[in-house]
Structure formats: structure tokens, C-alpha cells
ChimeraX commands (.cxc) that place a marker at each C-alpha (Angstrom):
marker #1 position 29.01,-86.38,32.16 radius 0.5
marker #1 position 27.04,-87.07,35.44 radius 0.5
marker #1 position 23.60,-86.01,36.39 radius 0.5
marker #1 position 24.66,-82.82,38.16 radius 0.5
marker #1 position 26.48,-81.68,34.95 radius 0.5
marker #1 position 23.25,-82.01,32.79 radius 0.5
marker #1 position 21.41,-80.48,35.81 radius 0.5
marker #1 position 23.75,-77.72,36.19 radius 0.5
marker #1 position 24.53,-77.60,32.10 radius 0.5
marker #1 position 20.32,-77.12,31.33 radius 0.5
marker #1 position 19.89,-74.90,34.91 radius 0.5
marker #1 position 16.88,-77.80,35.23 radius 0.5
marker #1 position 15.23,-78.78,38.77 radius 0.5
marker #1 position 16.11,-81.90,40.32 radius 0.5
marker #1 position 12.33,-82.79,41.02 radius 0.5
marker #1 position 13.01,-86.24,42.34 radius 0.5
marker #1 position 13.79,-87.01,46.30 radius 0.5
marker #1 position 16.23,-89.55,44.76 radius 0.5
marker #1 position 19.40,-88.22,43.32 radius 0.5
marker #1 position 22.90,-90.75,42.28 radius 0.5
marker #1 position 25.23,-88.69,40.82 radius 0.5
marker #1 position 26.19,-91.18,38.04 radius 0.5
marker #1 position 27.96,-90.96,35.46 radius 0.5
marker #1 position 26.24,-91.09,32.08 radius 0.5
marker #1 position 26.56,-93.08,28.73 radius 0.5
marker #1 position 24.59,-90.90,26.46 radius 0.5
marker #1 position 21.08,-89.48,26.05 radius 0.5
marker #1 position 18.16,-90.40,23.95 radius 0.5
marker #1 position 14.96,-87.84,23.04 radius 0.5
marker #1 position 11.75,-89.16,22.00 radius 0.5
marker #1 position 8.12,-88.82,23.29 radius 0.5
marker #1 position 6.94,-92.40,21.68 radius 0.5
marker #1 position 7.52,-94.72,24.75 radius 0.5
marker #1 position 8.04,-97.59,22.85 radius 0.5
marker #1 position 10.93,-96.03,20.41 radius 0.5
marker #1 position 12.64,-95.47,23.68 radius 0.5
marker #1 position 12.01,-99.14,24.43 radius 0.5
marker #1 position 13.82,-100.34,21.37 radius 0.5
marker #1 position 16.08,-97.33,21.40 radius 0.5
marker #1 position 17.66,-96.09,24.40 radius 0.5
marker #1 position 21.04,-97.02,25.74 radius 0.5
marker #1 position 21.43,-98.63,29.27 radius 0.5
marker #1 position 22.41,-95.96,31.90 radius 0.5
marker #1 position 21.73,-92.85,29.75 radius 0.5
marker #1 position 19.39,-90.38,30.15 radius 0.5
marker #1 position 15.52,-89.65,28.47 radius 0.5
marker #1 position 14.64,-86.47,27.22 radius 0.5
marker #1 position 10.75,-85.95,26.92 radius 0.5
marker #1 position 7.66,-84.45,27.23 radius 0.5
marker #1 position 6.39,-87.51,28.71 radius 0.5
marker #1 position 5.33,-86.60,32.20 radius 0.5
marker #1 position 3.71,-89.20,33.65 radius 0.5
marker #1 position 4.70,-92.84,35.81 radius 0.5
marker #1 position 4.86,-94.36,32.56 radius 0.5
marker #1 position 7.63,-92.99,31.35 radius 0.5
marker #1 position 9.24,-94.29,34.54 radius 0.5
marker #1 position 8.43,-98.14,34.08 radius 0.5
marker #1 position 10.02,-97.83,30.59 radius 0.5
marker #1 position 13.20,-96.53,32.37 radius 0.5
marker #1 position 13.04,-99.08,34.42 radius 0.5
marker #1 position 12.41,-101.82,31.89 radius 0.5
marker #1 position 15.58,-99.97,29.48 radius 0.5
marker #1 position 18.34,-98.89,32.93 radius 0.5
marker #1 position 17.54,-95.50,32.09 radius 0.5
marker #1 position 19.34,-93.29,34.80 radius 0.5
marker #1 position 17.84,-89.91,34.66 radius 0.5
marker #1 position 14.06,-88.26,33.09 radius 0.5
marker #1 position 14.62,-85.04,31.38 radius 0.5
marker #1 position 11.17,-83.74,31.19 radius 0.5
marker #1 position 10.86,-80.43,29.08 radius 0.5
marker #1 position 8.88,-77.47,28.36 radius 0.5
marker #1 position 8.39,-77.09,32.40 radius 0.5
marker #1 position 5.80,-79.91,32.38 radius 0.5
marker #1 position 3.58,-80.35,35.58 radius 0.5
marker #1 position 4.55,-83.28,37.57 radius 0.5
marker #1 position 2.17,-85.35,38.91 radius 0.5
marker #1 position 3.63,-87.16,41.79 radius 0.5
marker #1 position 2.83,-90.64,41.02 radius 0.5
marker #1 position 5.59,-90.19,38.73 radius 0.5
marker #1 position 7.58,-88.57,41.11 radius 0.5
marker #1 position 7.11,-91.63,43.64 radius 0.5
marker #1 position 7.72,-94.46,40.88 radius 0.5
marker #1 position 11.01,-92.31,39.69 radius 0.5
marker #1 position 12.15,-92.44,43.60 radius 0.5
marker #1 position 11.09,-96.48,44.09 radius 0.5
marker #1 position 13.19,-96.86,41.01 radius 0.5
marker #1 position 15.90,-94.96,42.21 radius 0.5
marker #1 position 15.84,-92.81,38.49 radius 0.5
marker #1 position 16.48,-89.20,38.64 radius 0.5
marker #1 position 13.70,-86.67,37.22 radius 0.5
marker #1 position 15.04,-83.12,35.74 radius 0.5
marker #1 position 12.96,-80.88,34.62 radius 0.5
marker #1 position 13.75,-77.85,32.11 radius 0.5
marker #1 position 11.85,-74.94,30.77 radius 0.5
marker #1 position 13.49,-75.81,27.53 radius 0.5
marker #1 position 11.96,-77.61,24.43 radius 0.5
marker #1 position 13.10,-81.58,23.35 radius 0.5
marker #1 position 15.42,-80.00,20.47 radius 0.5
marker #1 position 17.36,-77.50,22.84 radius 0.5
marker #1 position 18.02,-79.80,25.57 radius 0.5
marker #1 position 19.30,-82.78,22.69 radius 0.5
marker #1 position 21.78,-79.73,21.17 radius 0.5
marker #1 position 22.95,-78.80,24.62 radius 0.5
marker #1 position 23.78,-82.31,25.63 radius 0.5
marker #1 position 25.09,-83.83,21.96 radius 0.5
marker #1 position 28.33,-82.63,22.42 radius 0.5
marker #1 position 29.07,-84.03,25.59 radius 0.5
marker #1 position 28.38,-87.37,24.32 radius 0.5
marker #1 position 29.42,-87.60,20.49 radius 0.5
marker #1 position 33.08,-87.19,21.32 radius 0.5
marker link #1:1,2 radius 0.2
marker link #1:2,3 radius 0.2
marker link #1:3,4 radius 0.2
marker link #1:4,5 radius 0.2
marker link #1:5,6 radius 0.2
marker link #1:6,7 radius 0.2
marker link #1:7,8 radius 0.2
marker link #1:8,9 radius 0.2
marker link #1:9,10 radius 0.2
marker link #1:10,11 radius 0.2
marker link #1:11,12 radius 0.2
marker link #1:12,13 radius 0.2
marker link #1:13,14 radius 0.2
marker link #1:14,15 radius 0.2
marker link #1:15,16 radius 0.2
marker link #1:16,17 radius 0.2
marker link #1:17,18 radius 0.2
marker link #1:18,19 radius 0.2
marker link #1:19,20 radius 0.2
marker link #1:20,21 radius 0.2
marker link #1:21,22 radius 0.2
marker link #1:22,23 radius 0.2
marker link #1:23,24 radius 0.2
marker link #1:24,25 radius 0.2
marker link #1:25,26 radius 0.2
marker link #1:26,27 radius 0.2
marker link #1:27,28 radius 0.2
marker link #1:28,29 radius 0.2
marker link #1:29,30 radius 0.2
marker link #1:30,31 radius 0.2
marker link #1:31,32 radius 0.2
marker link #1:32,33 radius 0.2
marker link #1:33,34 radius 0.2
marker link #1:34,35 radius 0.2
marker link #1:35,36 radius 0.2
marker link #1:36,37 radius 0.2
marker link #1:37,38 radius 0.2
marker link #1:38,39 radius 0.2
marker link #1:39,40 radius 0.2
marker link #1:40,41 radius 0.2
marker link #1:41,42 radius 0.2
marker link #1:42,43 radius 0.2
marker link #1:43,44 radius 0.2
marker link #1:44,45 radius 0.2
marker link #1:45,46 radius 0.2
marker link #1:46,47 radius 0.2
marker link #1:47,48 radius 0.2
marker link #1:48,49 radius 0.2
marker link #1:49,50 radius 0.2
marker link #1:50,51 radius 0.2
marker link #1:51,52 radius 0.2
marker link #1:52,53 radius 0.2
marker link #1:53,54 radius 0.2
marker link #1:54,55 radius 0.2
marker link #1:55,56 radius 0.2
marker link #1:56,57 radius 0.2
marker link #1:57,58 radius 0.2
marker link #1:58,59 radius 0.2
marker link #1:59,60 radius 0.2
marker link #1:60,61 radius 0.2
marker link #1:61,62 radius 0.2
marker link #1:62,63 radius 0.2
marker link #1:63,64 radius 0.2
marker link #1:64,65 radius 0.2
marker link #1:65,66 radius 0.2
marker link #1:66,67 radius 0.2
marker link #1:67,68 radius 0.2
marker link #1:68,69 radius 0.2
marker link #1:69,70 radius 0.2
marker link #1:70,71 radius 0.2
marker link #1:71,72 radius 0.2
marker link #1:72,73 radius 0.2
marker link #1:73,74 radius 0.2
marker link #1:74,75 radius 0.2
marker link #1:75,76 radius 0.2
marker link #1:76,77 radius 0.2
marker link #1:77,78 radius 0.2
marker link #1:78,79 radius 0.2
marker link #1:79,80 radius 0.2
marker link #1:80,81 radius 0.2
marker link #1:81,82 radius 0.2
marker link #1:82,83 radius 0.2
marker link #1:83,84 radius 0.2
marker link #1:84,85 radius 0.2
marker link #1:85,86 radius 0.2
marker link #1:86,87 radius 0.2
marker link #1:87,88 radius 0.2
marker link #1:88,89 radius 0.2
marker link #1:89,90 radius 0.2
marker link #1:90,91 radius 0.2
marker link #1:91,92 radius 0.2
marker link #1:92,93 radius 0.2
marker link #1:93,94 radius 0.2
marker link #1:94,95 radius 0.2
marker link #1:95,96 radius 0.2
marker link #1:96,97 radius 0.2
marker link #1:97,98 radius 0.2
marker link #1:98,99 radius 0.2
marker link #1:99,100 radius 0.2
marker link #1:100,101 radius 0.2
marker link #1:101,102 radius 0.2
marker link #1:102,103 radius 0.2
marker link #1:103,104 radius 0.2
marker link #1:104,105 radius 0.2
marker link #1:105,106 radius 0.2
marker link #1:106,107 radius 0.2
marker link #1:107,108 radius 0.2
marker link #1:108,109 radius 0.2
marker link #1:109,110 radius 0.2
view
């Protein structure tokens, strides 16, 4: 599954000037940065509430490839400017954590 199918598969905004279409290895939801730290797999995407330039540096530090941030959260744009120096793709969806996980399980757990 690449980027443009979760963008296209949650209707979410591509919010970042950055966009590589890449292909995905699976998705990881949390909102404690450091669980996603320990947690996440290399070249998959985060799903969180998380909406700040933090969350990028811990995709940085963990090759996450894209941000899924939920429940239409504002963007400030210092995260928007770390996600495109970083070359990480942000999403954003009106939907909750839970919703966007279900959607995308499938894809993955084959």
C-alpha cells in the first residue's frame, strides 16, 4: 500500500509540500511518543493525535514514512516545515485513531 492509497483509502489531506509515493510496510497508532520510539516499524506509517514538530523528530529518529494525524487536528506549521526538511509525509483525517487503525489493518495483516 503506498501513501496515495491510505490518502485516497481515509479521503485525508496531504498537508505536507513533500509527498514520495512509497510504498508502505505497515502502520503503527499511538499518541505516547516514546511507545512509537520502541514500537514502530521502519518505513511505515504513524497514526496520531500528536500534532506538533515532535512527532516529526521521532519519525525521523524511527524511518517513519508518513504522519496520520486524526480528528482534523490544527497544524501548526513548524510541524509542517520539519515533516518537509525530513522529507515525511503528513495526512490528515477527520477520523478518530481507532477508525483510521480498522481502515488500514487489513491492508497490512495479510
Amino acid at each position: 500500500m503506498t501513501i496515495r492509497d491510505v490518502a485516497h483509502t481515509l479521503n485525508a489531506e496531504i498537508a505536507s509540500d513533500i509527498f514520495d509515493n512509497s510504498e508502505l510496510s505497515g502502520a503503527y497508532t499511538s499518541d505516547l511518543l516514546s511507545d512509537v520510539l520502541a514500537n514502530a516499524k521502519d518505513g511505515g506509517a504513524l497514526i496520531t493525535i500528536q500534532a506538533h514538530k515532535n512527532t516529526v523528530a521521532v519519525a525521523t529518529l524511527v524511518n517513519i514514512t508518513v504522519i496520520i494525524i486524526c480528528n482534523n487536528r490544527p497544524l501548526p506549521e513548524d510541524m509542517i516545515e520539519a515533516a518537509n526538511n525530513e522529507a515525511i509525509t503528513i495526512l490528515r483525517t477527520h477520523e478518530n485513531q481507532f477508525t483510521v487503525s480498522g481502515k488500514l489493518y487489513n491492508f497490512f495483516e495479510k
